[in-house]
C-alpha positions, 0 to 999 in steps of 0.5 A: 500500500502506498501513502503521500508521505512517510507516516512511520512506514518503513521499507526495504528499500529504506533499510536496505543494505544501508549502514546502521544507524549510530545512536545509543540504544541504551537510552531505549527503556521500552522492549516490545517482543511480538513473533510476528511483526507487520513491517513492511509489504514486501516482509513476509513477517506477520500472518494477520491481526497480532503482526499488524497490530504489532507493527502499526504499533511501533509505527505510532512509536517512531511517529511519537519519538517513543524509547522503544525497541522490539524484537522478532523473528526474521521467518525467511519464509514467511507464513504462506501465500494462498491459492484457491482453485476454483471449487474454494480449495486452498493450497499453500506455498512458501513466501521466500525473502532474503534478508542479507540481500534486504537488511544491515545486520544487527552487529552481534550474535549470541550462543544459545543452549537449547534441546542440549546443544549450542545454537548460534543466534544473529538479526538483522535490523529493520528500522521503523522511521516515524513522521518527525525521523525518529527510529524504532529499530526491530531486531529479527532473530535468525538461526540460519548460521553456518555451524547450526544444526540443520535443523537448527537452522531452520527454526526462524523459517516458518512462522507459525509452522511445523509441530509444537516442538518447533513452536517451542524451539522458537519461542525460546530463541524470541525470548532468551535469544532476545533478551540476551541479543539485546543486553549484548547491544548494550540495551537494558530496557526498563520495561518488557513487553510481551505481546502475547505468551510467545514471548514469555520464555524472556523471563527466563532470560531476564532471571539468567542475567539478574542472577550473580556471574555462574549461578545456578539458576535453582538458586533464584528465589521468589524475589527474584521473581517479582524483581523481573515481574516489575520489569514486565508487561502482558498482553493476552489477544485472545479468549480461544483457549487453543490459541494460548500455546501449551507443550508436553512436559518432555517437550519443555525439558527437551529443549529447555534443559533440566534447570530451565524446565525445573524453575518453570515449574516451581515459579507455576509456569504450568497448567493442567501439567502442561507448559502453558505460556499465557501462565508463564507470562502472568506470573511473570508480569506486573501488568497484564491486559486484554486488547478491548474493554469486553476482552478483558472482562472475559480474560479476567474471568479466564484467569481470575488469580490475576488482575487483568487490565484493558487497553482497546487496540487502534490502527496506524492511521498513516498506513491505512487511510486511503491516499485521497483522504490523506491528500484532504486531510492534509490540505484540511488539517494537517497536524493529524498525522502527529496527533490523531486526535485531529480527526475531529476536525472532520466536521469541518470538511463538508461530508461530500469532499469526503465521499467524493474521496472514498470513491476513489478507493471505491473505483480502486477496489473494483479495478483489483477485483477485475484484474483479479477474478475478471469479474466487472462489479458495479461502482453504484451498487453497495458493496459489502466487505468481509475478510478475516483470518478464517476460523470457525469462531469468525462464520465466515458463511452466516452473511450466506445463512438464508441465500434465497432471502439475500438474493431477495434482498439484492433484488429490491435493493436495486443490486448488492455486491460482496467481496470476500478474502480470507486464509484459513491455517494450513492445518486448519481443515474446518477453515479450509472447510468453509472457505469452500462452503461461501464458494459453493454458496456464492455459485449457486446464488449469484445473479445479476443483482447478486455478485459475490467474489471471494478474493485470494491471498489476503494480505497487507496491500489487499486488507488496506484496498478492502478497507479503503474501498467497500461501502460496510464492513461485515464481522460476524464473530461468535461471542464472546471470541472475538478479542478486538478486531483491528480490520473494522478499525481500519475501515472506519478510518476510511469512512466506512460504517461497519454491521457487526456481532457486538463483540470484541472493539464494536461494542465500544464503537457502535452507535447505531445508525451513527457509526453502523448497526450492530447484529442482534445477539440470537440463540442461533446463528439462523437467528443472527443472520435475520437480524444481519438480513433485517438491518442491511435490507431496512436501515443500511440499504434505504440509508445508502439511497440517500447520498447526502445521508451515508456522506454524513455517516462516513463523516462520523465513522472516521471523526468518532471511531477514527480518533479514538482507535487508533495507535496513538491513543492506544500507545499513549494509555500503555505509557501512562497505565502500564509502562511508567504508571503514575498509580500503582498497579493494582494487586492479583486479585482473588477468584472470590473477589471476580466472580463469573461464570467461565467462557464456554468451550470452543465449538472448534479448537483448532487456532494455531495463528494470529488473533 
């Protein structure tokens, strides 16, 4: 995706082989740890919602001047590329990237000993160049060296791929390999963060380095403990309970080694006799939140031994927002990029420059899709848009639960187009599942009023012309699994109101009629997708044939959502709430004292990616 200016987007083309920057990274006091990170188009280092949050969030950091620096893996290749047949079928192929070809390296390694051997761990160093020319630099850990194992080599391949094994030789390369790799930069951050448990083995690193010169670490104690729990802050993304990892105790003494796995145990890193990362991360942390208001209610009651804050994720308004509208919004009010607060000011841009800018994108959107499937949509006809990572949770067919209703509905409406996109994990057989159930659907229902097109491979470049291009954004998530939700963010920005299950960011975002409309809860999902066929057919479809009256409405989705979710906001509240806050953390709060009842278990279990 392209933007008019730089807007804390960096680039292969930025970072290239160009020499490393000479600042002192020991004025860094913020490390942010994420196994996925969205940095760039051309990187195939995020799979989805977690990465791209991740790098939008470092990209509001390097807009703000904030001290921070992260780390990753560099995932040579990267999650995959998507193929679908014309039967919906997915097939996945590996997305191959260089980075000795595209980064300057990190300037030190390290010797890891895991699965009893020593590893050698170097990275390579992407910098995130903010508004005002300020770096975040990101350190992608890599076990690609000569002198590895084999096997070893391959650990920073795949993200995302492989076994639990795997999973878990990676997660200890992100974070002791991490830890160390940084202390080794000379940078000793005051604060840790993890963004999610995939990188709660840094704990184990921060204990290594507290304790004295050649000491055991079975002579680390209960303070030590809480001395690296007041370094470190948690960030769970997810109420799937399959998406918190767990690994078989011989896993974890395989690769860990005795001393490692035997302080996991006794500091009450396991669950169900499982190594479970979320456990590790909140006994491990002063500060630990879910990613919305709602989100955080749930996880509080996931884990009631620990006080669970919330801070509602946001979006990089530089990246996602549509050129045309950056071009307004520049000439209008220039001071959003360094302070998205501005968005308010919108109303003093007459709504029809506003829509006059979203068809630009609108055009854009049918022009992809043309060149993509052949298939001419209409620019006049309301378009709605849909596109997720494919989970079962996420019913990705319940806008097609009644087809002969919403071909009806096309009808009457004078014309109705849907474009879908969406990867299912490659050993997600349910989700592959339904990517073909909205393909046999769509078959069998389209019609000349009726076009539905299902696009491929959705990925950054298409998730920024999806979100800048339809009329509504459709979210049709099964309660309460939906954490927060970025891509409906992202739309918003862009002017565009959003029909949505009240879960996760909309239930803080929706005022009906005013930034969109909100899918009744039902007792089915035949019962939901009536109140989703009842709301588009009488309150959205009459509202769009009255341009003056939808202009007013992208007018508040992008001055009352856009201004509030945003990363700007969202940074600004970690800052003052969980990095350096001015109150107290509040105390672990007791399961007597957070009654409620638990999440009900999932119909489908199966997350292995992304949030």
């Amino acid at each position: 995706m392209t933007t008019s200016k730089s807007g804390a987007r960096g680039t292969l083309e930025q970072a290239g082989k160009a020499e490393v920057p000479a600042f002192d990274l020991s004025s860094r006091t913020i490390a942010y740890f994420s196994m996925e990170i969205a940095l760039a188009p051309q990187i195939p280092t995020y799979s989805g919602g977690l990465g791209v949050l991740a790098g939008d969030t470092l990209r509001s950091a390097a807009d703000t001047g904030a001290p921070m620096v992260a780390v990753s893996l560099c995932h040579r290749k990267g999650y995959f590329e998507q193929h679908l047949d014309a039967g919906g079928r997915q097939t996945e192929t590996d997305v191959c990237w260089s980075p000795e070809t595209a980064l300057p390296a990190a300037g030190e390694c390290l010797t890891l000993t895991m699965q009893g051997r020593q590893i050698k761990v170097c990275a390579w160093r992407f910098d995130v160049v903010g508004v005002g020319g300020h770096v975040i630099p990101v350190f992608l850990l890599d076990t690609d060296m000569e002198g590895n194992d084999p096997y070893d080599r391959r650990l920073t391949d795949k993200l995302y791929g492989g076994d639990t094994y795997y999973r878990l030789c990676q997660e200890m390369v992100l974070g002791l390999g991490g830890v160390h790799l940084l202390h080794k930069l000379g940078c000793l951050p005051a604060v840790y963060h993890m963004n999610e448990g995939h990188a709660a083995l840094l704990a184990l690193g921060l204990l290594e380095d507290r304790l004295p010169p050649g000491a055991s670490l079975a002579s680390a104690t209960e303070e030590d403990r809480l001395a690296v729990a007041e370094q470190c802050v948690f960030t769970t993304h997810t109420p799937v309970p399959a998406g918190h990892d767990q690994f078989g105790l011989d896993q974890m003494y395989a690769v860990l080694g005795d001393e490692r796995a035997r302080t996991i145990e006794r500091f009450g890193g396991l669950h169900n006799n499982l190594l479970n990362m979320t456990y590790v991360a909140l006994r491990f942390s002063r500060w630990v939140n879910g990613v919305a208001m709602q989100h955080g209610k749930v996880s509080q009651k996931m884990f009631p031994d620990y006080y669970v804050e919330s801070v509602t994720n946001g979006v990089h308004a530089a990246t996602w927002l549509a050129p045309p509208l950056q071009r307004l919004f520049d000439a209008e009010m220039p001071r959003w990029r360094h302070d998205n607060s501005y968005f308010r000011s919108i109303y003093g841009i007459k709504p029809s420059r506003i829509a006059n800018a979203h068809r630009v994108g609108k055009r854009r959107l049918v022009e992809t899709v043309a060149a993509r499937t052949g298939e001419a949509l209409n620019e006049s006809v309301l378009t709605l848009g849909f596109a997720r990572r494919v989970a079962t949770y996420k019913r990705a067919s319940l806008l097609l639960e009644d087809p002969k209703r919403l071909a009806r509905i096309a009808k009457k409406i004078g014309g109705l187009q849907i474009v879908f996109a969406g990867k299912a994990h490659p050993a997600d057989t349910a989700g592959k599942g339904l990517i073909q159930e909205v393909f046999e659907i769509a078959g069998k229902i389209a019609t000349g009023s009726l076009r539905i097109v299902y696009l491929e491979n959705y990925d950054w470049e298409l998730g920024g012309i999806l979100t800048q291009g339809v009329d509504v954004w459709i979210n049709t998530p099964r309660r309460p699994y939906e954490a927060s939700g970025t891509s409906g963010m992202k739309a918003a920005l862009n002017g565009v109101p959003s029909l949505s299950v009240l879960d996760g960011w909309w239930i803080e975002g929706c005022a009906e009629d005013v930034t969109g409309w909100a899918i009744d809860d039902g007792d089915s999902d035949a019962a939901e997708a009536t109140s989703l066929y009842d709301k588009l057919e009488n309150r959205i479809a009459p509202l769009y044939g009255r341009p003056n009256a939808w202009a007013r409405m992208q007018q508040h989705c992008i001055a009352i959502n856009g201004s509030f979710f945003n990363t700007d906001r969202m940074l600004g509240q970690y800052f003052s709430n969980a990095y350096f806050p001015l109150a107290p953390v509040t105390e672990a709060t007791p399961e007597a004292e957070k009654k409620g009842e638990a999440v009900p278990p999932m119909p489908s279990p199966l997350v292995t990616a992304g949030v």
